[in-house]
N, C-alpha and C positions, 0 to 999 in steps of 0.2 A: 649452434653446432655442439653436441655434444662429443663425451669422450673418445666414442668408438672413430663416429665421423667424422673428427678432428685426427687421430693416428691413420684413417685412411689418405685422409688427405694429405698428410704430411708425406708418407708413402709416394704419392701419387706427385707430390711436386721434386722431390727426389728423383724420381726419374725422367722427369720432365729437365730441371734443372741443374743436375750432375751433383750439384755440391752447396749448401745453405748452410747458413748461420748461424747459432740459436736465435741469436736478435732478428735476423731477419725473418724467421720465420713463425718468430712471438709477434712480431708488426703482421704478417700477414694474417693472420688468424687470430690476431685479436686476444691475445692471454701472454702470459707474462712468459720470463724466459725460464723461470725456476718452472714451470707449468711444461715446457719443449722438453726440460731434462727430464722431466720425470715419463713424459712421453714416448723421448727415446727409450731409455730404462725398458721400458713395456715392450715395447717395438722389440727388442734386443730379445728381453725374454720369453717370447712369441717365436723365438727364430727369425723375423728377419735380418738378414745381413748386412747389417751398417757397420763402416767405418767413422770413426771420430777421429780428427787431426787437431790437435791446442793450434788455434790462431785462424782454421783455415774452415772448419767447420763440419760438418757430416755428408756420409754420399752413402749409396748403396754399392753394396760388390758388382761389378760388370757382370752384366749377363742375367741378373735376378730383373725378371717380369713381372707384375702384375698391374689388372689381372692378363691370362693369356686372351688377348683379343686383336686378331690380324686384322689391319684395314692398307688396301693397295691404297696408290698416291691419288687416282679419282676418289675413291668415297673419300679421302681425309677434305680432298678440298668441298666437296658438296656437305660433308656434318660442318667445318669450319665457316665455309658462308653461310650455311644455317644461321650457325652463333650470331653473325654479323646482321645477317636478315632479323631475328629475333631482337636484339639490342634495339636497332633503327626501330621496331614498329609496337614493337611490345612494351607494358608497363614496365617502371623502376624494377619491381621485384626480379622478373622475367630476365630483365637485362644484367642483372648481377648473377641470375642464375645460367644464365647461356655464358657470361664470361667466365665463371666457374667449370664448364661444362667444356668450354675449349681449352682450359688447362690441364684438363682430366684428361680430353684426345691426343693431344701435345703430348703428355706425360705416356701413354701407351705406346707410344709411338715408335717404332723403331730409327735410330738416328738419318738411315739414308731416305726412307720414307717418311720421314720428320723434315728432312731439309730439300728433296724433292718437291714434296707437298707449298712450301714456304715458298720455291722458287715459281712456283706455278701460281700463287696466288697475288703474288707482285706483278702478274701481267692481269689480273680483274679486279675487279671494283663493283660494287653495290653499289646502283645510283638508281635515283626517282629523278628524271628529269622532270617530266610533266606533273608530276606531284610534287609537293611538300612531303617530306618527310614528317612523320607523325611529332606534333607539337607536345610539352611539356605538360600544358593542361587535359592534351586531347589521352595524354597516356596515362595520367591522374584518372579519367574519366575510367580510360581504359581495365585503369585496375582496380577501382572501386566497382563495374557496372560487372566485371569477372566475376569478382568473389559475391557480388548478389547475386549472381545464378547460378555460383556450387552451391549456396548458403540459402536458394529457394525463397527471397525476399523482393519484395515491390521494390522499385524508383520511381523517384517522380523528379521531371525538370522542364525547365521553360523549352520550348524547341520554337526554332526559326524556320519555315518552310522556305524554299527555293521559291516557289510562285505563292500570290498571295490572293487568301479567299476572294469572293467576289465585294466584302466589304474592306477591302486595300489591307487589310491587316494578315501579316504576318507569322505571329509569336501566340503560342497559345500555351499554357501548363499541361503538360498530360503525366497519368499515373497508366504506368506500364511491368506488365509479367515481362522479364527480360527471359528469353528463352536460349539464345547462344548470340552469338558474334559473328563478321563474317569481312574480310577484308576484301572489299572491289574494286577495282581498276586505281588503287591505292589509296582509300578510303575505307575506315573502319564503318562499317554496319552495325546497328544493334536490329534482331530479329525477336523479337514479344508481344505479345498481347497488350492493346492498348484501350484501358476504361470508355476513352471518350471515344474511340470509332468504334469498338465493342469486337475487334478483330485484329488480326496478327497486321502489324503495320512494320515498316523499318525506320531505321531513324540514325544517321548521321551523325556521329556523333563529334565532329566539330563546329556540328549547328546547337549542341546542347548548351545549354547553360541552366546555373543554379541547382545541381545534379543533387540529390537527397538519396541516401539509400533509408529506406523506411522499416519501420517494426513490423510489417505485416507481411506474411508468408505468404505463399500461391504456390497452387501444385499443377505441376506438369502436366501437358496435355497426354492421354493414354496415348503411347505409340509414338510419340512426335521424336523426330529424329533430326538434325538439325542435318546431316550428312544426306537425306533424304530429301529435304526439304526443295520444294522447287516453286517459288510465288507464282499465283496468276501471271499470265500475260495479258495484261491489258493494254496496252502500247495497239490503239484499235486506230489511231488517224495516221493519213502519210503526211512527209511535208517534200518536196520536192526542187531543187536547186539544179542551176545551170551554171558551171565554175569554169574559170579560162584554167587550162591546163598547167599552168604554173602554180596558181593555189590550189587547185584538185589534189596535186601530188603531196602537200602538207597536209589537207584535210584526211586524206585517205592513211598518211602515215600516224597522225594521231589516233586513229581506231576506234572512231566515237561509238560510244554502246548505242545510238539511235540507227547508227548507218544501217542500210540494211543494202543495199545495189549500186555500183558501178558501174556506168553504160560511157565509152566514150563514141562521140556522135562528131561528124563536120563542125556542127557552131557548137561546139564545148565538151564536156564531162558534166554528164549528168548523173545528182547522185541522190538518191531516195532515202528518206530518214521514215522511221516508224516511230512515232509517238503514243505519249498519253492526251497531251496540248498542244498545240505548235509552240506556246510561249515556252516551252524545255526548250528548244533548239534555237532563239531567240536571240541571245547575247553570243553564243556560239557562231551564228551569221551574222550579224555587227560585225565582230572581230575578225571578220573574213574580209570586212569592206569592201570594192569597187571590185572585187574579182569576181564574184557570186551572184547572181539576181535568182529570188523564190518565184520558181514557176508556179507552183501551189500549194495552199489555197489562198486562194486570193482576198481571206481576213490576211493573214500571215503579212501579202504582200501590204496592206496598207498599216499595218504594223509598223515593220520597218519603214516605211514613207513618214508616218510619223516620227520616230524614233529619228530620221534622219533628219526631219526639218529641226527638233530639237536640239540637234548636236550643230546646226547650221547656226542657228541664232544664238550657241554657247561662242561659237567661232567667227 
């Protein structure tokens, strides 16, 4: 932070805060307290209106704004869970800069619209139930795999696929153009070009591991737009289930990206998935257990026939 950005800031938490310290406010920004006096000093001599008190610290005159920018009590709470959403899903950096970012709206804030705002956000919460919350590693990933694609350089890392080729194996290394990001039903996406299929693939990135950003450059496809962007659909087979209407009503509130129809009928809820394989939807109906039977296709069903004698002879 340099000098400018530092007396904004100071500014900025001043009105946020009413009344700061020198020391406290050499601990928050990181430079010493002879560094805040000389800060003030500037600030003063700029014209803004600080008061200094021995013992008690600095405030602005009542009434001095900046900058002038109205926000009623909805948008303060939709930028402040912003903040909160960004912290949770986004890299380190992101999240010191979204906490930064909520002190600056705080600080605009006007007091009754400031404490309105506050009472209204104590009745919500930001929650991932069905997800994880973006991991430690997975946000390391997150901000290393960022700055290769402002920075127009290759990755390459081991990936784990969900289904495994036809020779049982899983993990393969790919070197990949990272083209953007894309967060799905609370999973980070990576969207790029990738060496070994020779085409735009996606890739999970809490299946990566051993992430490398590399010395070599790639350039953008003309035109590609990540906002634009819409992958095939290949999702070309059905797979078909029969649910007693008490797991129906879970299955259908989880919102699987396969689902595709709800038909409730006399003997059940019947509910149609579109796939790539049946085995995507696989461990999904396991975990449904004795409620559900695959009407089709009839591999699928000896699938889970299997699958079950298996769990029979663990038990």
């Amino acid at each position: 932070m340099n000098k400018t950005e530092r007396q904004l800031a100071i500014m900025l938490e001043l009105q946020r805060s009413k009344v700061l310290r020198a020391e406290d406010m050499a601990s928050l920004f990181e430079t010493s307290v002879r560094t805040i006096y000389r800060d003030m000093q500037a600030l003063s001599e700029m014209g803004v209106p600080i008061l200094g008190a021995t013992g008690q610290g600095y405030s602005l005159i009542d009434g001095y704004f900046l900058p002038p920018v109205s926000f009623s009590v909805e948008e303060t709470v939709a930028l402040l869970i912003g903040t909160d959403f960004i912290e949770q899903r986004l890299d380190g950096n992101y999240g010191t800069v979204a906490q930064a970012a909520r002190r600056k709206i705080e600080a605009i804030l006007p007091e009754p619209v400031r404490d309105e705002s506050a009472r209204v956000r104590e009745t919500m919460k930001l929650l991932q139930v069905s997800e994880p919350l973006t991991g430690l590693r997975e946000k390391d990933y997150l901000g290393q795999v960022r700055r290769a694609i402002l920075e127009r350089r290759k990755i390459k890392f081991l990936y784990r696929k969900k289904v495994p080729e036809l020779d049982g194996n899983r993990e393969s290394m790919r070197e990949v153009d990272p083209y953007g990001l894309a967060l799905v039903q609370g999973n980070w996406m990576l969207i790029g070009r990738c060496d070994l299929r020779q085409d735009i693939r996606h890739f999970r990135l809490s299946r990566m591991n051993e992430l490398v950003v590399l010395d070599k450059d790639f350039v953008m496809p003309y035109g590609f737009n990540l906002s634009d962007y819409r992958p095939p659909d290949d999702r070309n087979e059905r797979v078909l289930i029969r649910a007693n209407p008490e797991i129906a009503d879970k299955i259908v509130e989880i919102g699987n990206f396969y689902m595709e129809a709800v038909e409730e009928r006399l003997d059940g809820v019947w509910i149609n998935f579109r796939v790539r394989t049946p085995e995507e939807v696989l461990h999904f109906i396991l975990s449904w257990g004795g409620g559900v039977e695959v009407m089709e296709p009839e591999s699928l069903r000896c699938r889970i026939r299997e699958e079950a004698g298996k769990m029979i002879k663990r038990y």
